[in-house]
Each structure stands twice: as C-alpha cells, then as structure tokens.
C-alpha positions as CSV (number, residue, x, y, z in Angstrom):
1,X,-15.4,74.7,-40.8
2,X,-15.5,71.3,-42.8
3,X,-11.9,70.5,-41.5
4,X,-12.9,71.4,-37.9
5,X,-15.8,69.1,-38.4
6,X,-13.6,66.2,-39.5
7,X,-11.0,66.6,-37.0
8,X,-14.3,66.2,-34.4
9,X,-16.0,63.8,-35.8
10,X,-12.1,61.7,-35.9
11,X,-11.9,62.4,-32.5
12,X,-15.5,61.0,-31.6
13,X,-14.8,57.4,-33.5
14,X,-11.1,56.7,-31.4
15,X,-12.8,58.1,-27.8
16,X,-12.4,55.1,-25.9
17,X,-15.8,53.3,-25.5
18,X,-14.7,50.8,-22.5
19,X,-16.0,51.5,-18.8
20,X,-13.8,49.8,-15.9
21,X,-14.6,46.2,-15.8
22,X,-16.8,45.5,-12.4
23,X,-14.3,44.4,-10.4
24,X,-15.2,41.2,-7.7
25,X,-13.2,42.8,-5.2
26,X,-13.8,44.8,-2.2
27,X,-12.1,47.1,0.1
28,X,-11.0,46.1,3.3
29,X,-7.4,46.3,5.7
30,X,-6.2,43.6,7.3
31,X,-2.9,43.7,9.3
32,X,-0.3,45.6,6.8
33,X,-2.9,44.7,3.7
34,X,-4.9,47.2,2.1
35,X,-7.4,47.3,-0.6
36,X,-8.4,50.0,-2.0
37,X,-10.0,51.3,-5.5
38,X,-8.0,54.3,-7.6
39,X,-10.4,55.0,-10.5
40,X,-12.1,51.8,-10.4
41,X,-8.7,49.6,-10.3
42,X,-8.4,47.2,-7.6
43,X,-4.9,48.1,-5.8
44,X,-3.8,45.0,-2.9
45,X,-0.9,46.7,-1.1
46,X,0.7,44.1,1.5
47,X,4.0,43.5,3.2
48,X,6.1,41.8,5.9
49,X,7.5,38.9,5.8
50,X,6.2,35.7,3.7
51,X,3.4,33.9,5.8
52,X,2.1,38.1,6.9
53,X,2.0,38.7,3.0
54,X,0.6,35.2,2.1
55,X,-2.3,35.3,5.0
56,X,-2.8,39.3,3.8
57,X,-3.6,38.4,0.7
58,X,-5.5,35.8,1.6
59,X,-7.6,37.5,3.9
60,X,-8.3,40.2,1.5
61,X,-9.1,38.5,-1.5
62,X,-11.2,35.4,-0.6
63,X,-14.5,37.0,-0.9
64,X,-13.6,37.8,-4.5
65,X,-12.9,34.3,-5.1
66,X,-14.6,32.1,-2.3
67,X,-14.4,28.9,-4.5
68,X,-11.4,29.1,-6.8
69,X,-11.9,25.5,-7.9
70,X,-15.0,26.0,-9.8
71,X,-13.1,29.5,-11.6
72,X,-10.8,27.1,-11.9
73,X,-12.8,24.2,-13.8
74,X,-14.1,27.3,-15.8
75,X,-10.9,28.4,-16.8
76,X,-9.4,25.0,-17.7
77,X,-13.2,24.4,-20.0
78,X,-12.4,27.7,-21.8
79,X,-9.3,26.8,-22.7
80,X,-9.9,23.0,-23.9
81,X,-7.4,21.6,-21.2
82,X,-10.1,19.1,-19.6
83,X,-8.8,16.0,-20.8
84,X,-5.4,16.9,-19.6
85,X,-6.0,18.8,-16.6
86,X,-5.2,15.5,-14.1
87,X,-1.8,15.5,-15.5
88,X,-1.2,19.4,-15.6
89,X,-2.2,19.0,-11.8
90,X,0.2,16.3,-11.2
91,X,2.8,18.6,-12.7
92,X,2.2,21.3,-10.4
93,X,2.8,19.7,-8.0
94,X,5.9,18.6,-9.2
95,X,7.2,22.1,-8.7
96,X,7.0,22.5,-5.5
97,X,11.0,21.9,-5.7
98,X,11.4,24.9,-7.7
99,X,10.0,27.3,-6.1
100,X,12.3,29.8,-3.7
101,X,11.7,29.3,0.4
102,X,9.6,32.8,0.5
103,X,7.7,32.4,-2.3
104,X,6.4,28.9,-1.5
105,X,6.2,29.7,2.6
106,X,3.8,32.7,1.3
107,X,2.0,30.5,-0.9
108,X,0.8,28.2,2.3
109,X,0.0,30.9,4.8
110,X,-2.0,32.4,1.9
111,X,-3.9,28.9,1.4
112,X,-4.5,28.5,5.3
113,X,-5.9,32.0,5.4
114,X,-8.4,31.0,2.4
115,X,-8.7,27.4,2.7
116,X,-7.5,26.7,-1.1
117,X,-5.6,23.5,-1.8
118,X,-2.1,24.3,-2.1
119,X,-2.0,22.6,-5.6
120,X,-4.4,25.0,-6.9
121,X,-2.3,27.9,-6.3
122,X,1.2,25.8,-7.6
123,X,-1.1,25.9,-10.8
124,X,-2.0,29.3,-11.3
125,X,1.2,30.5,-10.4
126,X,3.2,27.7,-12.8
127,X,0.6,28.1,-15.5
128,X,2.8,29.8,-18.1
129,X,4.9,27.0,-17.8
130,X,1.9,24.3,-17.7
131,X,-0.4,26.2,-20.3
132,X,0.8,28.5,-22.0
133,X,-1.5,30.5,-24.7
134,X,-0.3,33.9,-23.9
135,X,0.0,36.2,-26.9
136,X,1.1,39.5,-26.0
137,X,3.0,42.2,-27.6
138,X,5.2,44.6,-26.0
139,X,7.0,48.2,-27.2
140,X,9.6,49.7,-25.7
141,X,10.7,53.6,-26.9
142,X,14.3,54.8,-25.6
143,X,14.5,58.2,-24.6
144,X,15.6,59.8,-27.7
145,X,12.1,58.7,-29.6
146,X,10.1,59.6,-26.3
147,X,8.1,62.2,-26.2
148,X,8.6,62.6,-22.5
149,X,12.2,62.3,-22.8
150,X,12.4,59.2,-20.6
151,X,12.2,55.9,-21.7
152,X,8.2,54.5,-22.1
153,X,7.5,50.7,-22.5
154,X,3.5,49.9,-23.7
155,X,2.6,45.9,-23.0
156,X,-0.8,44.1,-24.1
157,X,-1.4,40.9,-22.0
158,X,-3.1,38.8,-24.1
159,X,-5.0,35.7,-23.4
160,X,-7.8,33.9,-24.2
161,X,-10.7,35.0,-21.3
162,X,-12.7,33.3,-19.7
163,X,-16.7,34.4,-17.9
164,X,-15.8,36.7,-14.9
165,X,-12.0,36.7,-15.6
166,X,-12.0,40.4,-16.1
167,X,-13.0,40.8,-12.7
168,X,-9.9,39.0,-10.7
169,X,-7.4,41.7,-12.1
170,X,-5.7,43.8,-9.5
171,X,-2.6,45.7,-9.1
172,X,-0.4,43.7,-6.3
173,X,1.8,46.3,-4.9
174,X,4.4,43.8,-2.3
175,X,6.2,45.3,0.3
176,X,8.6,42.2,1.3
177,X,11.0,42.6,4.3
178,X,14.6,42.8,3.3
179,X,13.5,43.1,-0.7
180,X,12.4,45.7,-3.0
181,X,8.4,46.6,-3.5
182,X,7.2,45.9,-6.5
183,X,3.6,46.0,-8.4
184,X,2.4,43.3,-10.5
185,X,-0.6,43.5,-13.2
186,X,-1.9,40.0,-11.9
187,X,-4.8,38.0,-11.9
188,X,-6.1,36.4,-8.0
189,X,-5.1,34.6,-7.0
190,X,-1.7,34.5,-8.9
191,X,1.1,36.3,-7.1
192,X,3.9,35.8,-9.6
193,X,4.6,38.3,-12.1
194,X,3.3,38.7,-15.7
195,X,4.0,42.4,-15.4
196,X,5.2,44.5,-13.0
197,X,7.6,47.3,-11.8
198,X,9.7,48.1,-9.4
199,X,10.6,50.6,-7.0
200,X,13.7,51.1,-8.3
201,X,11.8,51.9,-11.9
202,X,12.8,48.4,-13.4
203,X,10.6,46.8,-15.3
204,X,9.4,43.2,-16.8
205,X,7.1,41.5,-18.6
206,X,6.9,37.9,-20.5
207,X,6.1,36.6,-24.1
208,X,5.3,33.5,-24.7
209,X,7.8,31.0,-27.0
210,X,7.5,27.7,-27.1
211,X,10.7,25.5,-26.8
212,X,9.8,23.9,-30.2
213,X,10.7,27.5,-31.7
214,X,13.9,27.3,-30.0
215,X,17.0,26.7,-31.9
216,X,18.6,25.7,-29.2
217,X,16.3,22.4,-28.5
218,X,16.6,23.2,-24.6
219,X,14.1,21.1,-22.6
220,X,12.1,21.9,-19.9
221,X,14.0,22.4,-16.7
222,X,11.6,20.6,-13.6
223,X,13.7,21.7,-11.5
224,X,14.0,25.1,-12.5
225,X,12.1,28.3,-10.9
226,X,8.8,28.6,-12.4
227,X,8.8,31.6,-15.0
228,X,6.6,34.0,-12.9
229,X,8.6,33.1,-9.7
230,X,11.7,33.9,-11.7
231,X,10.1,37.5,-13.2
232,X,9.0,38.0,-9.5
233,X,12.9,37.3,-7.8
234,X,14.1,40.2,-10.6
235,X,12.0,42.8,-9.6
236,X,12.7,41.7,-5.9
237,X,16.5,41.7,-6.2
238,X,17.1,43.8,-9.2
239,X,17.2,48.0,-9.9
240,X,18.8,48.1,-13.1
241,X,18.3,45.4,-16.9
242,X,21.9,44.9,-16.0
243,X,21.3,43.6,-12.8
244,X,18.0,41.2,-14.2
245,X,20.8,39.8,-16.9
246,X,23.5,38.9,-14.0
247,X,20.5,37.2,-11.6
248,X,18.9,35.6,-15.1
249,X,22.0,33.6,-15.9
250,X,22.8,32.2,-12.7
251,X,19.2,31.1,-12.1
252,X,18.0,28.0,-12.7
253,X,15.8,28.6,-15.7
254,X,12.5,26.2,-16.3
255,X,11.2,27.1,-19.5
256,X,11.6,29.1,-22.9
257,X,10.3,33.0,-22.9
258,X,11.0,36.2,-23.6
259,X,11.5,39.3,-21.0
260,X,11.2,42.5,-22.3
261,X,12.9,44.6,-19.3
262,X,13.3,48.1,-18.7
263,X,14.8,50.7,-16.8
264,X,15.3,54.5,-16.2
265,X,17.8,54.2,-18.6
266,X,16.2,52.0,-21.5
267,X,15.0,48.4,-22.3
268,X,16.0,45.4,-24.1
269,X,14.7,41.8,-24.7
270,X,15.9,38.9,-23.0
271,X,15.2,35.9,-25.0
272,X,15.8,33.0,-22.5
273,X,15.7,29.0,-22.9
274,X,16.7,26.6,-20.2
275,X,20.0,27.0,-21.5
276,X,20.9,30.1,-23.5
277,X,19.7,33.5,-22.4
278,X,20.3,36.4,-25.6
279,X,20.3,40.0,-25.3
280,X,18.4,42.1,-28.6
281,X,18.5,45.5,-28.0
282,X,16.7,48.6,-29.4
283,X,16.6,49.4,-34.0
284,X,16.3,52.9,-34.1
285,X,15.3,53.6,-30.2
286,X,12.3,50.8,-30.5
287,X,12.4,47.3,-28.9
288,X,9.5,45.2,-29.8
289,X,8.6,41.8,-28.9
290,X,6.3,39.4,-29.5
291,X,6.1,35.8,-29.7
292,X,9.3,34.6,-31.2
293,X,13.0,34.5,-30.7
294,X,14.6,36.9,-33.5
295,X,18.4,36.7,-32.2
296,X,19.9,34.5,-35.0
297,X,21.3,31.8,-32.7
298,X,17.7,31.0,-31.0
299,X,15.5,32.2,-33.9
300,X,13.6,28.9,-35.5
301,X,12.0,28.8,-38.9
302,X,8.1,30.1,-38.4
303,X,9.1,33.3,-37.0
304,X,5.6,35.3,-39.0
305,X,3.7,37.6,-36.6
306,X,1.5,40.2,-37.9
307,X,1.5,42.1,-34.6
308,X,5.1,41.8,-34.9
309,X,4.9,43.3,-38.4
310,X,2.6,46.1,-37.5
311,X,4.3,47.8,-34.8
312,X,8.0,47.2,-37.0
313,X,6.3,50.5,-38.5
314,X,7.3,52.4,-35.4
315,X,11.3,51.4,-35.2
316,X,10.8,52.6,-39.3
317,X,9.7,56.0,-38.3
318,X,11.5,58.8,-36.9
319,X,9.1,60.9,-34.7
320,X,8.8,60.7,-31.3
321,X,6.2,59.1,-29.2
322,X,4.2,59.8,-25.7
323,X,1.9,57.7,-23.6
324,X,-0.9,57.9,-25.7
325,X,0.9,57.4,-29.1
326,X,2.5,54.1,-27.7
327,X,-1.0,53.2,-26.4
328,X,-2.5,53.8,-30.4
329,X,0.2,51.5,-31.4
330,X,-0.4,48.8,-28.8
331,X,-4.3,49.2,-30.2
332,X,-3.2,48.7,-33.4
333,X,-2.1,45.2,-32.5
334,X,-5.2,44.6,-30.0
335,X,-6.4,40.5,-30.3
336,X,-10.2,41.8,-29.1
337,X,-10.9,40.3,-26.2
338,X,-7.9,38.5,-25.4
339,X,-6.4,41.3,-24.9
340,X,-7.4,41.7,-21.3
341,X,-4.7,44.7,-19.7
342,X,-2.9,47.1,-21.8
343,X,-0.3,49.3,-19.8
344,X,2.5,51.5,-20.3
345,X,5.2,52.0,-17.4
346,X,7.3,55.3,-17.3
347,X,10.2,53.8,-15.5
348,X,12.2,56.7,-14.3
349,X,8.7,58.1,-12.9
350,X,7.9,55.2,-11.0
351,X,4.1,55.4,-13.0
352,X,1.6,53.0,-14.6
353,X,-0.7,54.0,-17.3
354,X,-3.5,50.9,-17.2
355,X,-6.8,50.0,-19.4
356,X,-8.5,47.0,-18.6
357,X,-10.7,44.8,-20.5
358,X,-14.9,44.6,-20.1
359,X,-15.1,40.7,-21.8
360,X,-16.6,42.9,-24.2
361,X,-14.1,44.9,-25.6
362,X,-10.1,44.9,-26.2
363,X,-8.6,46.6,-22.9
364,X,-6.4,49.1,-25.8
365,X,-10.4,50.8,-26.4
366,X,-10.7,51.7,-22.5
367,X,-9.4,54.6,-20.9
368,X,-5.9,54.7,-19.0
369,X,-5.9,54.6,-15.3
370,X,-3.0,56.6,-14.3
371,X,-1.3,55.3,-10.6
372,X,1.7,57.3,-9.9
373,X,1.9,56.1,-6.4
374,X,2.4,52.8,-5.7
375,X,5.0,52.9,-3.6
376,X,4.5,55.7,-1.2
C-alpha cells in the first residue's frame, strides 16, 4: 500500500501544471488560408504562390497583431536593444539582397495586406542574425535507442519573453506551389523557420553560436541568406539530411549556427559558419546540441554548458526512450520561462508533439499537443 501511495503521490508532483497559453489569434479562411485551433494551438495553413501566401497570412493574422510596432518596441525594451535598435533597423534593411525572390515577394504582399512597414518584417525574420539571445537545446534519439523504433528528435526554443509573446505562437503549415509543405513552430509575424518539418519527414531546427566561438574566425556574410530564410529553403527543397548538407554548402551562408536536422532515417548536427559547414553525428544513438561548436576544427575555448552536460547523461545510458521520456529530458534542461515551445517531431510519422509556454511557466511543465496532420 505505502509503495502504491508513493508511486501516486510521484505521479501527482511531475503532472503537468501548464494550461495552453491564451492565444491572440482567431479563426477565420481567407482564400486558400485557414486558421483554425487543434487543442488550443493556433494552426495558419496557407499556400499558392508567394504574394497568395504573403496576403493570406496577412489577412489572417492582423487582428492578432494590429500594431506590430508597439510589440515591437516591447520586444526590443525586454531585451535591452534600445540604444541600438536605429542601427539594427538600418541593418535589416541591408538584407533585403539576401533574401530569395519568393521569400521577399511574400514578405510585401504580406505587408500590403497588413499595412506593416516592410522593414519591420526584414527584422523579425533577420533577427537571429541581428539579435541573437536564443538558448535552446535539442535531442535527437536514432532508432535503435527509440522506444518507437523510429527516430524521435525533442527541441526547447529558448528565449528571453517578452509581455504577450506567448500569445503570437502558431504552427505555420506552407503549402507553396512547385515546393514541399512544411510547418514551422514560429512566432507572427515571422515566416522563417526556427523549427519546422517537412512533408517529406525532414526536420530542422537552429542553436545559437556566436562567430566569436568560432575557430574558424568567419565573418558575417551581408550578402548571405538570412539564417531562417536559409532553414526555410531546406525544408522547401530538401527530403532527406543528405539533401540539407548538398543545398547548405552551395548556399550563401550569413552567419554562424547550428542545425540539428533529421530524417526518417536519423539526425545529425550541422555546425555551420560563413565558411565551413561540419557534420557531428550521433555517440551511442544520441545527438545533442546546444550552444557551441564541439567538432574540433570549429570548437573555440568556452565550450561549458550545463544543459549540455545534463542531457550527455542520455548518450551515457543504454535504454531506450519514447516521446515522453525525451520530453522529461528536454525538462531537465528547461531555462523557466525562456523556454517558450518544447516539441518533439517523429519524422517518419510525419507528427508533432507541442507544449507551449503560459509566461508563467517553462513550456517542458505543459501538456503535449499532439498534430499528426499537418499536411493532409
């Protein structure tokens, strides 16, 4: 009896305590575009070509953000960027060059349908590359750990919030003409990727590194494709990590970060500079990732990471792990309420397993929300 009693009163303390974030979305169609709530997650499905996906979007999200400048001034406050935010401005616009045709032709019907400057959005989608602060951790397990016997790959998106942040996070499920569909874990009105999948099964998702960690002393490439452009154009043109490596390498790279990718068939970590890109595979069936280059040839001197450290424990071990065991690791790791989305993808099942952050609590406490069909 006093066993069963522990084992009830364990399972009462790790019950996840987070309700869905109220989201500042609503439902609505427009053209191809749909809206729609699956368990209290905000899905945006749109497609066509770029200006019918741009002015979709648009359309469909400017209620939840009718003045994204203020959010905008908010955000930028929160972050301590006010002194520099003129220049980081200037710079955005400055990358106009690098973004591809679509990208940037979706971009502008998307500010016509809202009425947002053009600049603003040049921002949120370059702001990895203008900001930075991102501090996630991510966990691929190959299929012979996997519980499921498929590969599983857990993320935490990590970044410092801001008031009402929680509530511009949708899935973005595009539908372009002549490209694969994908689904990004975004944030309005950003419509590059930070995570996603694809509907091939391929998967991404970026870690910070700054180019001062870099052995490599790569600089900034302003003419390169901003990073969540370039994570975007590999689950656009890309079905397998082989695939992401060949487009990767022949892009024109702006800035230092790491992909962890993944497919049906497993995962690996790209860690990229302007110049170099190197592959680190799985220890013991586990790739991890979190904020530094490891490969030798990249890896610079400060290379401590206690999330790092923690989940190393997994790639130690020999068991094997499902959804919800990669999801307890992925809270181990948790940076309260930075961490803002916690997900796992099941590649080869085409399925997301999501928990989203209240500005409360870390996302890892919530419960998953399982979508299974994005792309149907």
């Amino acid at each position: 009896m006093r066993s069963a009693l522990v084992l009830l009163l364990a399972v009462v303390l790790v019950a996840p305590a987070v309700a869905q974030p109220k989201s500042a979305f609503a439902e609505g169609k427009h053209g191809a575009g749909e809206l729609k709530f699956v368990s209290g997650v905000a899905v945006l499905t749109v497609g066509g070509k770029p200006a019918e996906i741009g002015e979709q979007i648009g359309v469909l999200t400017k209620k939840a953000l009718p003045d994204p400048t203020a959010k905008m001034n908010t955000f930028i406050e929160s972050q301590n960027l006010k002194t520099v935010y003129p220049l980081m401005k200037k710079a955005a616009a400055g990358l106009k060059g690098g973004y591809p045709a679509d990208h940037l032709a979706e971009m502008e019907a998307l500010a016509k349908a809202t009425g947002y400057d053009l600049e603003l959005l040049l921002l949120a989608n370059g702001m990895y590359d203008l900001v930075g602060g991102f501090g996630c951790s991510t966990l691929i397990v190959e299929k012979d750990r996997s519980g499921t016997g498929q590969p599983l790959f857990g993320r935490n998106f990590d970044w410092r919030p801001f008031d009402g942040m929680e509530g511009l996070t949708a899935v973005l499920v595009v539908k372009p003409a002549g490209k694969r569909a994908f689904a990004a874990v975004t944030l309005a009105p950003v419509t590059g990727v930070f995570s996603g999948m694809n509907d091939a099964g391929l998967c991404v998702t970026n870690n910070q590194v700054y180019a001062r960690q870099s052995k490599d002393k790569s600089k900034t490439n302003w003419a390169g494709v901003p990073t969540l452009m370039a994570f975007r154009r590999v689950l656009e043109e890309c079905s397998t990590v082989a695939e992401a490596e060949k487009l990767l390498r022949g892009m024109k790279r702006m800035s230092t970060v790491c992909m962890t990718v993944c497919d049906a068939a497993g995962g690996a970590v790209f860690e990229i500079t302007p110049d170099t890109i190197a592959v680190r595979k799985a220890d013991n069936n586990v790739c991890l990732c979190t904020n530094h280059f490891r490969t030798p040839s990249l890896a610079g001197d400060d290379r401590g990471c206690w999330r790092m450290d923690t989940l190393a424990a997994v790639q130690k071990a020999d068991g094997k792990l499902g959804v919800a065991d990669v999801f307890d690791r992925l809270h181990e790791v948790h940076q309260k309420t930075n961490t803002m989305q916690s997900m796992v993808f099941e590649p080869a099942a085409k399925t997301l397993h999501l928990k989203l952050g209240d500005g409360k609590e870390p996302a890892t406490a919530a419960k998953a929300v399982v979508l299974d069909k994005l792309f149907k």
